[in-house]
C-alpha positions as CSV (number, residue, x, y, z in Angstrom):
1,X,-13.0,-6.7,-14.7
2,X,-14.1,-10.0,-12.6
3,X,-10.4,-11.1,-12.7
4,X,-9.4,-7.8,-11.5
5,X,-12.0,-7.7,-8.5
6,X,-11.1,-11.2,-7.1
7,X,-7.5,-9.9,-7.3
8,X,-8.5,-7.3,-4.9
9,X,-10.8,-9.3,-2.4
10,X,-7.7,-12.0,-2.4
11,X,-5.8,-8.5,-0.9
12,X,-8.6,-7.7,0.9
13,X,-8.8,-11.3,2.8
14,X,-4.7,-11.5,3.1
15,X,-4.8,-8.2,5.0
16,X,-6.0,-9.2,8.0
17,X,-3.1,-11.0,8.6
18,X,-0.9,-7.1,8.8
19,X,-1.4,-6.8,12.4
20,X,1.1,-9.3,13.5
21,X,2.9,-7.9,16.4
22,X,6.6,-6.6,15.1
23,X,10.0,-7.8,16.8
24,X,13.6,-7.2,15.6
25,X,14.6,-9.8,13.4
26,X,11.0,-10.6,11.7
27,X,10.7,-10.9,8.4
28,X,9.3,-7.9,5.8
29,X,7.0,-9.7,3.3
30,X,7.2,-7.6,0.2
31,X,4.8,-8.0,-2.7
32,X,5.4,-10.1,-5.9
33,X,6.7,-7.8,-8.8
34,X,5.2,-10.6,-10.7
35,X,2.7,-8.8,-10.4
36,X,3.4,-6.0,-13.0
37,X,2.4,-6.6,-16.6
38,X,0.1,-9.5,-15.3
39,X,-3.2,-9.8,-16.6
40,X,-5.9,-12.5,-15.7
41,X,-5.0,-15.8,-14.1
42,X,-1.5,-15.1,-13.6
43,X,-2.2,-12.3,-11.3
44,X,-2.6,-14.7,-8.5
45,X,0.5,-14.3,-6.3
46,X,0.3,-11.2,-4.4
47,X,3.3,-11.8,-2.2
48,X,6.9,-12.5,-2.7
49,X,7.1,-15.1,-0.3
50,X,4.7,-17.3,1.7
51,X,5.9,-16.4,5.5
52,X,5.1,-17.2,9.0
53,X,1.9,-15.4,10.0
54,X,4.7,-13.1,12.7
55,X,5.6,-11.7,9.5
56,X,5.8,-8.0,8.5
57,X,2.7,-7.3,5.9
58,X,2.0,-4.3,4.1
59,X,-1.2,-2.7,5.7
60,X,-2.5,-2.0,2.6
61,X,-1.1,-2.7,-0.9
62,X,-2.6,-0.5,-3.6
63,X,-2.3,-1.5,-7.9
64,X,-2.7,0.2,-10.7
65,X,-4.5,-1.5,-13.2
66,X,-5.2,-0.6,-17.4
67,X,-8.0,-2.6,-18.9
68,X,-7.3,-5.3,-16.0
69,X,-3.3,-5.4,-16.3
70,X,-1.2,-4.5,-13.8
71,X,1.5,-1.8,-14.1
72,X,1.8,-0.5,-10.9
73,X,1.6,-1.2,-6.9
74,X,2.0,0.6,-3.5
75,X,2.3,-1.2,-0.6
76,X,2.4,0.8,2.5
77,X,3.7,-0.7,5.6
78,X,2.7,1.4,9.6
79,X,4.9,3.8,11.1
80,X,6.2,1.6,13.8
81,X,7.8,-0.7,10.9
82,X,11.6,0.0,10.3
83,X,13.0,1.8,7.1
84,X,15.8,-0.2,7.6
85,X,13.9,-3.6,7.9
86,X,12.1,-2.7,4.8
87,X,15.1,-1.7,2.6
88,X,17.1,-4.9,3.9
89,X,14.3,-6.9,2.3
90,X,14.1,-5.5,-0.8
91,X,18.0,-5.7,-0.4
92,X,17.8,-8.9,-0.1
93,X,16.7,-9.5,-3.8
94,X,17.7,-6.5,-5.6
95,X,20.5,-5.1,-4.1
96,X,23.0,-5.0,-7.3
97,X,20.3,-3.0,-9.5
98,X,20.6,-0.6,-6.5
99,X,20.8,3.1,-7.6
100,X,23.0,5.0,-5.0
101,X,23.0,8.1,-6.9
102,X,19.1,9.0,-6.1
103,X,19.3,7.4,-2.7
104,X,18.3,10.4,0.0
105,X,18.0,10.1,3.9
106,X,14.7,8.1,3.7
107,X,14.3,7.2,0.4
108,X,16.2,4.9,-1.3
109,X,15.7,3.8,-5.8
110,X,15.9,-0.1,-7.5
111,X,15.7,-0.4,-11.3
112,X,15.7,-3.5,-12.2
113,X,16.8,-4.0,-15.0
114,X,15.9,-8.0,-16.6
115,X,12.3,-7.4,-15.1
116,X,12.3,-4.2,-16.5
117,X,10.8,-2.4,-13.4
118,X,11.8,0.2,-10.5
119,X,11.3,0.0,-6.5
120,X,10.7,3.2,-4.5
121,X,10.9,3.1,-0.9
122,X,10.2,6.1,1.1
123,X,8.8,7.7,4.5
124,X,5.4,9.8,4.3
125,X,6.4,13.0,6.4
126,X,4.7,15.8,6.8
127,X,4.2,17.4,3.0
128,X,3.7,13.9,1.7
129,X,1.1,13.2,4.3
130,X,-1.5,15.6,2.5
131,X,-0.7,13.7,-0.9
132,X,-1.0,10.2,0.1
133,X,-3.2,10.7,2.9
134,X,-1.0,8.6,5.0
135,X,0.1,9.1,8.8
136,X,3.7,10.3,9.0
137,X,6.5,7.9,9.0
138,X,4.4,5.0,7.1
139,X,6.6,3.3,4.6
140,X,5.9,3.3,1.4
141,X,7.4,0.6,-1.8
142,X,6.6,1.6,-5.1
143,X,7.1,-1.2,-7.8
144,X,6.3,0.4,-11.3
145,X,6.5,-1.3,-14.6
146,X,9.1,0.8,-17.1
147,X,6.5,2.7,-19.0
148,X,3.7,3.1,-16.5
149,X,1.0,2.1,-17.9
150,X,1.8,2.6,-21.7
151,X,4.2,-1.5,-20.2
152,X,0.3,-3.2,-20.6
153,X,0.3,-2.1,-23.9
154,X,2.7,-5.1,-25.3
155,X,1.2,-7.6,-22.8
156,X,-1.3,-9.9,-24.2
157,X,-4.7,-9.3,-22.6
């Protein structure tokens, strides 16, 4: 449970560094899927990359934890950040586990398959909005463990 709140104040103290002021061309900063199935110590990388502080940052990341391992993350990026931006990120590392049958205007679907996880990215409009509780047009990236939560049952605690 202590491993699992410094996880969060870690978020807590790299969030202040979201509000960087967003050009074409900056880099998206996407969360570590690393994180998924980790539990204690080795949860200690929250993003993919360690960027310039101009870079893109999720507002507010959100994980799903079971008895301390993670199986699950959000990471919500404003409004004014570009679908397009975010998808070419995630692009960038995942493009060939791509599924292009489930991908709608403003959603797109990863499975990746070797890490044995899937990305959703989508835009909050106006139904999800009550859900969520999330301003229309905030992006939203989904990393989930195959299995939900049942995936921290094979990792060692």
């Amino acid at each position: 449970m202590r491993k699992a709140a410094a996880i969060v104040i870690a978020m807590l103290a790299l969030h202040g560094r979201s509000g960087a002021i967003r050009n074409a061309g900056e880099v998206v900063v996407l969360p570590s899927p690393e994180l998924l199935r980790c539990a204690g110590p080795s949860c200690q990388q929250i993003w993919q990359a360690v960027l310039s502080a101009d870079a893109i940052y999720p507002r507010q990341v959100a994980i799903d934890f079971d008895h301390g391992c993670a199986y699950g993350l959000t990471a919500y990026y404003d409004a004014s950040v570009s679908y397009d931006a975010i998808k070419s990120a995630i692009d960038d590392s995942y493009k060939q586990w791509a599924v292009s049958k489930l991908t709608l205007p403003n959603s797109a679907v990863w499975r990746v398959e070797p890490m044995r996880f899937v990305i959703d990215l989508s835009i909050v409009d106006q139904k999800a909005t009550k859900l969520f509780h999330e301003e229309i047009g905030t992006k939203q990236v989904i990393y989930i463990a195959f299995t939900g939560r049942d995936a921290c049952a094979t990792t060692e605690k």
